[in-house]
C-alpha positions as CSV (number, residue, x, y, z in Angstrom):
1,X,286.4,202.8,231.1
2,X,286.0,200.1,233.6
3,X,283.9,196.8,232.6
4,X,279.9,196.4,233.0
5,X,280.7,193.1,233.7
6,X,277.3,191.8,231.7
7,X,276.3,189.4,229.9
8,X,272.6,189.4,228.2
9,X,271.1,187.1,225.5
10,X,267.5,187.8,224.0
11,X,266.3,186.0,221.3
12,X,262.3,186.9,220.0
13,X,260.3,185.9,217.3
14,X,256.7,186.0,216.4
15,X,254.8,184.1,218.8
16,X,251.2,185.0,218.6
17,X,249.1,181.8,217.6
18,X,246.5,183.9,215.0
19,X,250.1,185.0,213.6
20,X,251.1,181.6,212.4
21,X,247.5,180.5,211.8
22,X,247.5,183.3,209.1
23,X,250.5,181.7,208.0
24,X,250.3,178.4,208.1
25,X,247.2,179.2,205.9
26,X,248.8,180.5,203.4
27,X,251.2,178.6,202.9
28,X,249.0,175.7,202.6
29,X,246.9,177.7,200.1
30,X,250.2,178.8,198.1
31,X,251.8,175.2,198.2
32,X,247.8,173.8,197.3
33,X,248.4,176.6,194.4
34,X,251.2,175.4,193.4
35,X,250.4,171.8,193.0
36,X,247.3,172.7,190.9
37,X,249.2,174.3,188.2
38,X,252.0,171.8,188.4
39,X,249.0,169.4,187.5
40,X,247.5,171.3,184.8
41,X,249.9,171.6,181.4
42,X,248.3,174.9,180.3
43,X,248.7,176.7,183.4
44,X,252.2,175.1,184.0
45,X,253.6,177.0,181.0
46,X,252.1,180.8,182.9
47,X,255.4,181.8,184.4
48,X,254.2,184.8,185.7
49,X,251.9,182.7,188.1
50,X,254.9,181.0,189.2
51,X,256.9,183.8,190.2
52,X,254.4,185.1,191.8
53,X,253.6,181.8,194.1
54,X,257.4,181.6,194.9
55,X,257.6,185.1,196.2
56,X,254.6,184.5,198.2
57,X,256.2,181.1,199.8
58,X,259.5,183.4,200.6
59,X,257.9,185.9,202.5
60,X,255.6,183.3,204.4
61,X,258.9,181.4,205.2
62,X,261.0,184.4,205.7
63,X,258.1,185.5,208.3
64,X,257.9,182.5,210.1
65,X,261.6,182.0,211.1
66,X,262.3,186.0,211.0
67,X,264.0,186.8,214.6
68,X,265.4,189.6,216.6
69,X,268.6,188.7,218.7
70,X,270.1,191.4,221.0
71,X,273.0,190.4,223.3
72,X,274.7,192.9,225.7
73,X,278.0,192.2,226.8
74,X,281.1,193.9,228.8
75,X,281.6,195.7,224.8
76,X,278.5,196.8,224.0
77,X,275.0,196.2,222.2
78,X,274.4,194.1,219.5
79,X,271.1,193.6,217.5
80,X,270.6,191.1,214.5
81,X,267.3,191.5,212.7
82,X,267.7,190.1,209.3
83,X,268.1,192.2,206.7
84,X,269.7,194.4,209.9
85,X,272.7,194.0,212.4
86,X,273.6,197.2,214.8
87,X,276.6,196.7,216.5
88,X,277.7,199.8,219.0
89,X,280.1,199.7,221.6
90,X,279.1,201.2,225.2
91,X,281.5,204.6,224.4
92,X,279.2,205.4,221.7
93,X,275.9,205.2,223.6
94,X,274.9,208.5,225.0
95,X,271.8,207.4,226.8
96,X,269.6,203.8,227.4
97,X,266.0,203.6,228.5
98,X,264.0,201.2,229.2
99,X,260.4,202.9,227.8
100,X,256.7,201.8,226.9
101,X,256.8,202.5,223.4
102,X,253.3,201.7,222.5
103,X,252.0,200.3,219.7
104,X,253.8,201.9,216.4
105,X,251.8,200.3,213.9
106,X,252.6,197.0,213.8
107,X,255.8,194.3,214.4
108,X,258.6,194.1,212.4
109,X,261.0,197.1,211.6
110,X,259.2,200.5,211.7
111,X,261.0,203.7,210.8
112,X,260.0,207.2,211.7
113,X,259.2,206.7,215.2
114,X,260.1,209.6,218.4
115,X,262.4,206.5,219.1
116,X,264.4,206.7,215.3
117,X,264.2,203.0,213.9
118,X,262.0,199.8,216.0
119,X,262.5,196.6,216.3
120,X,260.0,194.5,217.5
121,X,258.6,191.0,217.5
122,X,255.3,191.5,220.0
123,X,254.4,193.9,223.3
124,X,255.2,197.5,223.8
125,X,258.2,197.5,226.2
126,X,262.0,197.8,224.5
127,X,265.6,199.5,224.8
128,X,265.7,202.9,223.8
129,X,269.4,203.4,222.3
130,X,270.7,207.4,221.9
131,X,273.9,207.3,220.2
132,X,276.4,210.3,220.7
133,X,276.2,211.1,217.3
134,X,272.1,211.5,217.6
135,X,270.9,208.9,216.3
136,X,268.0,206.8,217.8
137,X,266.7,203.5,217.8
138,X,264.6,201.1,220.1
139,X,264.8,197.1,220.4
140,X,261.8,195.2,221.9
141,X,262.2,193.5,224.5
142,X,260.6,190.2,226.9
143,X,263.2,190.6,229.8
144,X,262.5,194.6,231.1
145,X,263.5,194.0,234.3
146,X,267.3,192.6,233.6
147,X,267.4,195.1,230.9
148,X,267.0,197.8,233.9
149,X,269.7,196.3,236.3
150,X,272.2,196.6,233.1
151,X,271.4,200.4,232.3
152,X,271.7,201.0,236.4
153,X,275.3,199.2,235.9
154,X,276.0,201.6,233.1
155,X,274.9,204.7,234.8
156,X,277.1,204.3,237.7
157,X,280.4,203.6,235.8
């Protein structure tokens, strides 16, 4: 197999500004929490309100600096969306589209989909992967149009 000769970098996160409101929200109501039982000595002792406070703070954290990196190169397609990495190399793929996906119920990692397994951070546009072996899956996108110039590169090889 010859070489694409490409080289694509795409990193997303959540952008949308009622997104981080919601967030930044929280967390000041789970920090504000916290400091109010730290203060008071009988609720200080309730660990079960402390757990639950610190699992709240992860996921608020672990939301905010969540991202979905895809780079392309002359190998293949790699996608890192923590807790998930997908590495597949171009001899693998048996076919790449770019496609509208719509809206499949929210952002984040949704399973169950016509396109197998979603990725997304925000929009409805995204890389649909077919591997050889049949399975499926879809990472969003922001850059559609240099994401079509690569899968023409890879069609004509």
């Amino acid at each position: 197999m010859t070489s694409l000769n490409v080289s694509f970098k795409e990193e997303q996160k959540f952008k949308q500004w009622w997104l981080h409101l919601i967030m930044g929200g929280s967390l000041l109501v789970v920090l504000y929490s916290m400091y109010q039982t730290w203060e008071d000595p009988k609720i200080h002792v309730n660990v079960v309100i402390w757990i639950w406070l610190l699992i709240g703070l992860v996921v608020i954290l672990w939301f905010w600096f969540w991202r979905l990196k895809t780079t392309i190169t002359n190998y293949g397609i790699e996608m890192v969306c923590l807790p998930v990495k997908k590495k597949v190399n171009w001899s693998e793929i048996d076919n790449l589209e770019v496609v509208d996906y719509g809206f499949v119920g929210g952002w984040g990692i949704r399973t169950g989909t016509k396109y197998g397994t979603v990725y997304n951070t925000s929009g409805r546009i995204g890389l649909a992967i077919k591997l050889k072996s049949g399975k499926k899956f879809l990472i969003g996108t922001q850059k559609e149009n240099e994401l079509k110039k690569i899968i023409e590169k890879w069609k004509n090889m």
